[in-house]
N, C-alpha and C positions, 0 to 999 in steps of 0.2 A: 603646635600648629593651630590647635584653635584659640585658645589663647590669643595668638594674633589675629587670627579672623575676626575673631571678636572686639579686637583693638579697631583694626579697622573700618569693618564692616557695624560694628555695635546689634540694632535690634535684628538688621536683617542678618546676620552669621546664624548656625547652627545652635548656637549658649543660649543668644538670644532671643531667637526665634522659640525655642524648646522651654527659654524660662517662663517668659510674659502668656504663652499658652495661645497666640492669635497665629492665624494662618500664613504669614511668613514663612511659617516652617515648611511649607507644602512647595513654595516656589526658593527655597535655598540650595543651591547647587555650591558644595565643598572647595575649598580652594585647590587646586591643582597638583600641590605636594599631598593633602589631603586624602583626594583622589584617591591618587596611583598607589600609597600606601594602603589603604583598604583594599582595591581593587587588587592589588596582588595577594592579598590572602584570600580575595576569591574566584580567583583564574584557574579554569579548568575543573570549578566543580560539574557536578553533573546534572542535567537538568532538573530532578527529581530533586537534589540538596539543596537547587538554586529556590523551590518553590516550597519546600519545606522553611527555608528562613524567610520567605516572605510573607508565609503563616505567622510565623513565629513575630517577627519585626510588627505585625499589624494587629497582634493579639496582645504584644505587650507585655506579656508574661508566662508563667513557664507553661507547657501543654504537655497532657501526658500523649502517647504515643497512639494511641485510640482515636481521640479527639484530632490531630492533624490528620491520622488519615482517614476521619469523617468529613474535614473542611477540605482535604483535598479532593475525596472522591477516588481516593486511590487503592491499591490493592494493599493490604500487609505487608509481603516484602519490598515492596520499591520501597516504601518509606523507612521500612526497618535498616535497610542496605542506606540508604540515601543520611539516613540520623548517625548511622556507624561512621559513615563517612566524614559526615559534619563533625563530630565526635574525635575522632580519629586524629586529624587535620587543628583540631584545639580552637573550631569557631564556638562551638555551644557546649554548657555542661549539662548533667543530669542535678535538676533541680526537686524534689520532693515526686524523685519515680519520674518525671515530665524532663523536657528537653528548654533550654533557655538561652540565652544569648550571654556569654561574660561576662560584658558592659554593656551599657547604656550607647558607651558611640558606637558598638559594632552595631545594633540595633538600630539605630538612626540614623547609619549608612544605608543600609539595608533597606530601611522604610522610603527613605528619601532619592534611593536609586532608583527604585523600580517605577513605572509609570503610572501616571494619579488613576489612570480607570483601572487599571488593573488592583490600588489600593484599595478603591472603592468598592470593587468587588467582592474582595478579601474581607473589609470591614462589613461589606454584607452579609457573608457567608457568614462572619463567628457571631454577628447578629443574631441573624435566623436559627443558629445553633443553641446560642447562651439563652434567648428566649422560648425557644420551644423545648430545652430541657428542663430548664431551671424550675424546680419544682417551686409552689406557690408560696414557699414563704421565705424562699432565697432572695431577697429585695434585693441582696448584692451583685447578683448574676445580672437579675432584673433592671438594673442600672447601666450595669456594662454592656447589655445589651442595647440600652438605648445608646450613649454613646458611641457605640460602633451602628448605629444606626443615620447617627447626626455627619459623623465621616462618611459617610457612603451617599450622602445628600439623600436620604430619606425623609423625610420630613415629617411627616404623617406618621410612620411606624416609630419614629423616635417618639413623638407626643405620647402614643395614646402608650407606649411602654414605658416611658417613665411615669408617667401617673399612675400606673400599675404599680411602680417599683417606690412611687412616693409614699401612695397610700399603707402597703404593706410595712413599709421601713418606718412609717406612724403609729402602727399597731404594734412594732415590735420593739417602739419605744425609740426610737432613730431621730429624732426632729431634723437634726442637720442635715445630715443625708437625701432627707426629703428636700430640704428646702436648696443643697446644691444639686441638685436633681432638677427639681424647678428653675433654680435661676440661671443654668445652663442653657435651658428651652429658652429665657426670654432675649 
């Protein structure tokens, strides 16, 4: 199926949009076979499972169990219940102790279902998180913070935290790092 999206749709399809890295991706809506196959592996989850994979879809990689439910704001068992369930059902696995999505498309279904303000918010949230924990010489966190900063149309917080996250990744010997970090911003 995407395969052919891709055949016919080229940059604007899902392949496309997700390879070249420009916002395409944000206004790509699945083709219709597409669709209805994802959407039936996630009919009738429960609101709690539904908001735990939208962590998850927006973060990108695996969270341990702590961390979603600091971005969700939730209590310990809803999410506990809600990951079992996700778990259970064969949408996420347990990746190094953290929760993950199998693939890449269940994850960019996911990302690309839910609605952009609500993305946005998401990518704020693990913003505000990855940079107020990430201790000072994590220039990695420090990055991905900015990043989920630039998604969330922050503009300001993303500058002044990647140069936080260039400078240190200069001191720790990183040049690359730094300077994609930099040429992201421009």
């Amino acid at each position: 199926m995407l395969l052919s999206d891709w055949r016919r749709h080229q940059a604007h399809s899902l392949v496309g949009a997700e390879s070249t890295g420009d916002g395409t991706a944000v206004t790509w809506n699945p083709p219709e076979n597409l669709r209805m196959a994802f959407a039936r592996e996630y009919t009738g989850l429960s609101a709690d499972a539904q908001h735990v994979l939208q962590v998850l879809a927006v973060a990108g990689r695996a969270l341990p169990g702590a961390e979603v439910r600091q971005l969700l704001g939730a209590a310990g068992r809803a999410v506990d219940r809600a990951s079992l369930e996700l778990l259970d059902r064969g949408v996420v696995r347990v990746e190094r102790g953290g929760l993950a999505f199998k693939n890449e498309l269940h994850r960019a279904y996911v990302y690309y279902a839910m609605g952009e303000e609500r993305r946005g918010y998401f990518h704020a949230r693990v913003a505000k998180e990855l940079s107020g924990v990430a201790d000072t010489t994590d220039f990695q966190r420090i990055l991905e913070a900015s990043h989920h900063y630039i998604s969330a149309r922050m503009e300001r917080e993303a500058c002044t935290t990647a140069l936080r996250g260039a400078e240190l990744a200069l001191r720790r010997g990183a040049p690359g790092e730094a300077e994609q970090a930099l040429t992201i911003l421009s």
